[in-house]
DOLO-50299 format. One record per residue (C-alpha): x, y, z. Coordinates in steps of 0.5 Angstrom, whole numbers, plus 500, padded with zeros to 3 digits. Example, Ala and Ser with C-alpha at 12.3 -4.5 7.8 and 13.67 -1.06 7.14 Angstrom:
residues 2
525491516527498514
END
This chain:
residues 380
500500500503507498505511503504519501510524505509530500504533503508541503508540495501539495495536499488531498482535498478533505471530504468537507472541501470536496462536499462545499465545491460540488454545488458550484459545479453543478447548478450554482453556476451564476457570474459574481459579477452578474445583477441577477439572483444566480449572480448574487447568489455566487457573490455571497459565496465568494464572500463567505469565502473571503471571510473564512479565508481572512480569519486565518489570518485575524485580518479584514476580509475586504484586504484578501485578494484571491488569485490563482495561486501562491505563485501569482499572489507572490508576483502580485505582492512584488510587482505591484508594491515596486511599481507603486512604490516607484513613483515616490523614489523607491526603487529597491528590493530585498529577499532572502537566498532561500525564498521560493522561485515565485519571489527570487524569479520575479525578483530578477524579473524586476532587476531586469526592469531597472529596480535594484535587488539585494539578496540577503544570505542565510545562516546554516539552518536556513535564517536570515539575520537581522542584522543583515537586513538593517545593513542592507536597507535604506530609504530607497527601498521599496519592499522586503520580503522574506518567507515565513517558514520555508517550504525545503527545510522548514526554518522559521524566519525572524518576522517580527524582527525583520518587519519592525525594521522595514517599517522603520525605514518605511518600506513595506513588508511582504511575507510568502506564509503558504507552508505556514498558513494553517500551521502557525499562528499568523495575526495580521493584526499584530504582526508588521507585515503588509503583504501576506500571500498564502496557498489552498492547496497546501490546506486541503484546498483545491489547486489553482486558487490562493489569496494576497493579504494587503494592509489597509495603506498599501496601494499596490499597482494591478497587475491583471487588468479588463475588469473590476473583481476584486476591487480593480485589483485582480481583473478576471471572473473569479473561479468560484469552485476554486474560492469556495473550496480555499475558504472551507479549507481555510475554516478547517485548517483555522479550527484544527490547527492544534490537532494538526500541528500535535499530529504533525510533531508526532509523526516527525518525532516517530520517524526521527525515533525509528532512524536513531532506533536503527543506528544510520547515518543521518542529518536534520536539515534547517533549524533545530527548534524555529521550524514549521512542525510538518516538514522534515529535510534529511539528509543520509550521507552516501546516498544519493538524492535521486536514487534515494528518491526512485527507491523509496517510490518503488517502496510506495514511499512518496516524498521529494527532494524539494520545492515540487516546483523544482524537484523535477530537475537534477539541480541542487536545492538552492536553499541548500546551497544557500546554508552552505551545507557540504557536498555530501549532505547536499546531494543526499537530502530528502523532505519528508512532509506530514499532513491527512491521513498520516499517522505516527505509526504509518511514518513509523513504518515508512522510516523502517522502509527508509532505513532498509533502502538506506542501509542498501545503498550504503553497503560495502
END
């Protein structure tokens, strides 16, 4: 029977999800946007949606935007606070080296454009330092923005830290929170952050369909145009089914986040437990205590990624070697490179990633699989 341990590159849609879509693709079939009662009845879905989707962020529902995805939210966030903030002298980005692609691809975007980019490094669990940051920022710069907990490793980042010293410098704070989101505790309210994008399908939700908080101040420049959804800020007719699904995710993932996260922490626990159990050779990756409770990067030296990758799924264990936006290539991961980890952990590491449907015992039973394969491979 397959085991499923990638859960931080996508998860399965939760029966209550699937149950709240299925009218929506069916005879719920009205444009939101349409006067008419089947419009209005889509309407106040979309803004059920957004409430459900805003309490897990303790924000107002009317500064969620929905789009179609973290990836665009993230390009949304970027390109539209560095054209805003353009006309009023700001004209300099700055990201960490171990962000997703979606920010460090559009932040290359941007440099090609004329904005001045500025990655700050890491350390070797994966955590930027603050001083960096002040060392690097100035009244040029336009927004930062560093991840909340990263998706290949897991390390938390300093947020409230890294944001208390861009607002002193008065740039905005953008901050990619979709492994985090129905992980952590994100209160928008208190935290100084002023973008916040986040992700269904990494909830429960459906794929294509994600969201970007704004503070109330941030005038952000549209990227979509053609239409006045969203508030003129997103054009384009909203994919109901898609919303409706991200906001009972959203509810879901909001209520039960202690049960998730006390789940999450026991299956890491008992596949850690199994691997000392059985005395192989191993390394945790990222930091060993600011780190999101679900994601487990490992490496086992003298293995290698790949093979370890191609043995586990002929075991019917599923899991990555990283971003599942990248773990279709050979390249090391750059966020591994970014800790400046040596070659042979580099080269043989693994995320494990624990969500529904896991429990401690099945993990249990995937590390012995784990620790069979590895031993295989390492024999002399």
């Amino acid at each position: 029977m397959a085991i499923y341990l990638d859960h931080a590159a996508t998860t399965p849609i939760h029966l209550e999800v699937r149950e709240a879509m299925l009218p929506y693709l069916e005879d719920r079939f009205g444009n939101p946007s349409s006067m008419h009662r089947f419009g209005r009845e889509i309407r106040n879905a979309i803004d059920q949606a957004r409430d459900q989707v805003a309490g897990g962020l303790a924000a107002d529902p009317g500064n969620v935007i929905f789009t179609s995805g973290g990836t665009e939210a993230d390009n949304l966030a970027l390109v539209g606070a560095a054209f805003a903030r353009r006309e009023v002298g700001r004209n300099h980005i700055i990201t960490s080296a171990v962000e997703h692609h979606a920010v460090l691809d559009t932040c290359a975007y941007l440099k090609q454009l004329g904005f001045k980019i500025t990655i700050l490094p890491v350390d070797e669990t994966g955590c930027v330092d603050p001083a960096y940051l002040r060392e690097s920022i100035d009244e040029k710069t336009a927004v930062v923005s560093v991840m909340m907990g990263n998706n290949e490793v897991g390390t938390l980042q300093p947020i409230v830290e890294l944001g208390t010293i861009s607002r002193e410098f008065g740039a905005w704070f953008h901050t990619d929170a979709v492994q985090a989101y129905g992980v952590e505790s994100i209160d928008v309210q208190s935290l100084p952050v002023d973008l916040v994008t986040i992700s269904s399908h990494k909830i429960n939700g459906p794929k294509g369909v994600g969201a970007l908080w704004l503070a109330q101040e941030v005038n952000l420049w549209p990227q979509m145009h053609g239409g006045q959804q969203e508030r003129r800020r997103r054009a384009g007719t909203e994919n109901v089914p898609g919303i409706v699904g991200f906001g009972k995710a959203a509810q879901l993932a909001t209520r039960e986040r202690p049960l998730h996260r006390d789940e999450a922490i026991k299956c890491r626990e008992a596949m850690i437990a199994e691997w000392r159990r059985a005395g192989i050779d191993f390394q945790i990756n990222g930091h060993p205590t600011r780190h999101l409770p679900h994601i487990l990067n490992v490496s086992f030296p003298g293995t290698e990624t790949e093979t370890m990758l191609m043995n586990l799924d002929l075991e019917g264990i599923a899991c990555a070697s990283g971003s599942a936006c990248t773990s279709g290539t050979l390249e090391i991961s750059h966020v591994l490179q970014a800790m400046n980890l040596s070659d042979p952990i580099t080269q043989s590491a693994i995320r494990f990633s624990f969500g529904l449907g896991n429990t401690p015992e099945q993990v249990a039973s995937a590390a012995r699989t784990v620790v069979k394969v590895v031993q295989r491979l390492t024999a002399s």
